[in-house]
N, C-alpha and C positions, 0 to 999 in steps of 0.2 A: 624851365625852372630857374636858372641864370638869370637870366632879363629879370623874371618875378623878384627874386631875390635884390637885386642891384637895385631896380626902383621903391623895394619897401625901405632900403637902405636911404636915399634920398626924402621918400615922402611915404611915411607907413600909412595904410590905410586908402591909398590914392587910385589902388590898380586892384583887380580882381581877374584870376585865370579861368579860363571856361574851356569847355571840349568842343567838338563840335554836335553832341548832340544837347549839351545846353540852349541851343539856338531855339527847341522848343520848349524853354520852359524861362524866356526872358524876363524877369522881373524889373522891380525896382532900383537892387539892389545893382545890378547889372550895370542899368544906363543911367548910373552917378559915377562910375568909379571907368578908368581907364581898359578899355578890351585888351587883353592879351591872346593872341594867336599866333599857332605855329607852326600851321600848317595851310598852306593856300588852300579855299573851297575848290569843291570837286571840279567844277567843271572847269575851271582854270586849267588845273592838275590833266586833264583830258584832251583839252582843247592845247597849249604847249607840249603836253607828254614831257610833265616834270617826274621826273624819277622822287618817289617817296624819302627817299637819301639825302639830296641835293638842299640842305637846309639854309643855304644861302639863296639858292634860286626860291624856295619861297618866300624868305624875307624879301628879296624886292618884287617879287607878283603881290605878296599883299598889302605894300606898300604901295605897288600903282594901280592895287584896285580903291585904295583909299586915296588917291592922290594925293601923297605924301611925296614932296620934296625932297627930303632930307632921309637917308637912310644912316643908324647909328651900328656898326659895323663891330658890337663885344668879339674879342678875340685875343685869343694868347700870344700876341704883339701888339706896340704900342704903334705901328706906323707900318710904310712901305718900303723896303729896303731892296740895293741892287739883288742881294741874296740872304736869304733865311737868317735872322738876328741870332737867333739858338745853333747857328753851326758852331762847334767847338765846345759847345753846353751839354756835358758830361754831367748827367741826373747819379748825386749818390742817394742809393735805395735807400739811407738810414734818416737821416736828415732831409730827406724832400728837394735839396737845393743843388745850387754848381758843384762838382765836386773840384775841380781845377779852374780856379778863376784866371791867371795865369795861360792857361792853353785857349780859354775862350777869348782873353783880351786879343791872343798874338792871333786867333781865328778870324777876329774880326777888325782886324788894324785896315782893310782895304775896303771894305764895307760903307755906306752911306744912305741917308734918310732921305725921300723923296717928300715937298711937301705937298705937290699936286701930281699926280699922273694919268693919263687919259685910259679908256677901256684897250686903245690898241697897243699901246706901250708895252700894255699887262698880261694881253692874248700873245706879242711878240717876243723874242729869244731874249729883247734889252733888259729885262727884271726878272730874274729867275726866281720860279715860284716851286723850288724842285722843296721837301721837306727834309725834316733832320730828325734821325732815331732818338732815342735814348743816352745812345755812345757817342752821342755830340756831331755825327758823319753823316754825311748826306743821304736819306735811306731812298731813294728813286721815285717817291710817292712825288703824284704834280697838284697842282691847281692849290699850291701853298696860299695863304688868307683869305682867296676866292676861288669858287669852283669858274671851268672856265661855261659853264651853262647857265651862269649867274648871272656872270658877266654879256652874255650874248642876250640874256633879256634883258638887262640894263639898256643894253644898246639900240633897245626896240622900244623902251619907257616913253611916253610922253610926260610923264607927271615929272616922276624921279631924275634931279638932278644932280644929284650928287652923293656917297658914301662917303662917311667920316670913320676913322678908325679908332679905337679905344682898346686898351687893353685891361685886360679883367682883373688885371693884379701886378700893375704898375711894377711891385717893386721886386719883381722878377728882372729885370732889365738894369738894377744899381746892384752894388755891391757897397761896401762900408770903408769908408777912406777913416774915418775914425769919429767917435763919438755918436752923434747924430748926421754928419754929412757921409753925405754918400754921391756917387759916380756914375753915370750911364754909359754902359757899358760899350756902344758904339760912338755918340755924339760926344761923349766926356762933360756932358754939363753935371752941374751940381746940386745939390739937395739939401737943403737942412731940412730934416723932420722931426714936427711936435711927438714928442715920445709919450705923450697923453691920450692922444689921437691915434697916432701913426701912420700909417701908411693907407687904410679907410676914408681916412679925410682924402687925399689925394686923389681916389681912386673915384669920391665923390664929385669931386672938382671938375677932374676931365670929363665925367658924363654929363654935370651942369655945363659947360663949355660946346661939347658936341654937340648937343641941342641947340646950339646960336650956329653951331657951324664952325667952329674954332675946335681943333685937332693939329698931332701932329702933321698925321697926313688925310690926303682925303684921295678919292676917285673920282672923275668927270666925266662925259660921255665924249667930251673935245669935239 
């Protein structure tokens, strides 16, 4: 429902969701409007033995049963970084957001954005993909922005060349230097945001952009 949501946000009316037992009741309406699926056909799922879970690994199986190039990677980071962008990102329950921006800045002063990195960079110890609780601290969960069984059919893709990343709400990653501009919280670039708009239009931008292939960062098969 994410993806659905994102693309009516771009182009309403452009894309329609089905299940899979829609597939026998294909109309009109159907094969005008963009397919949404979210979950590999079966026998893919059988034949790989993708675990039902693994929601990354079926984005690229049904992306290279469609021979699609390009895979658009929504997720709650804007890019690839040495380690988790959200360490030191202490969630206050009240307000939804950082509660100590401060302790995340000093969390991530060592931190950096990768613009390209290959699948074995990403399987190796050099980019840690360990994740981050609640309390801002590294909680031991792995396979942070990709699963590593995602990753391993990527690497068997003939179509798929590439993963682009996007983040589903951009402006998670600034804080407010004052007025309208604002700060990114690892790289320090800067923002000014239409306050008519807000932070939607942005959010629109990056997803027109990753469709050409232009993201922060992306993934290769190298």
């Amino acid at each position: 429902m994410l993806v659905f949501s994102l693309l009516k946000q771009i182009s309403p009316g452009y894309c329609v969701k089905i299940e899979s037992e829609d597939f026998y009741f294909v109309n009109q309406d159907f094969t005008r409007k963009m397919i949404l699926m979210t979950i590999a056909p079966h026998y893919i799922l059988a034949m790989h033995r993708i675990p039902l879970a693994d929601s990354d690994t079926h984005t690229i199986a049904i992306a290279e049963l469609y021979g699609a190039e390009r895979v658009i990677l929504v997720k709650r980071t804007d890019g690839i970084y040495d380690y988790d962008p959200y360490r030191g990102f202490a969630l206050d329950p009240i307000t939804g957001e950082c509660a100590d921006i401060e302790r995340w800045r000093e969390a991530q002063q060592n931190n950096r954005r990768h613009g390209v990195v290959t699948i074995d960079q990403l399987l190796s110890t050099k980019i840690s993909r360990e994740g981050t609780g609640v309390n801002g601290l590294a909680d031991g969960s792995t396979g942070h922005l990709m699963e590593d069984s995602a990753l391993r059919y990527f690497q068997e893709c003939e179509h798929v060349k590439e993963v682009v990343v996007v983040h589903v709400a951009p402006e998670e990653m600034y804080f407010c230097v004052k007025g309208n501009e604002y700060e990114h919280i690892v790289t320090g670039e800067r923002l000014k945001i239409n306050q008519e708009v807000g932070w939607r239009d942005v959010l629109a931008d990056n997803l027109r952009k990753a469709f050409q292939g232009v993201a922060n960062s992306k993934i290769i098969r190298g």
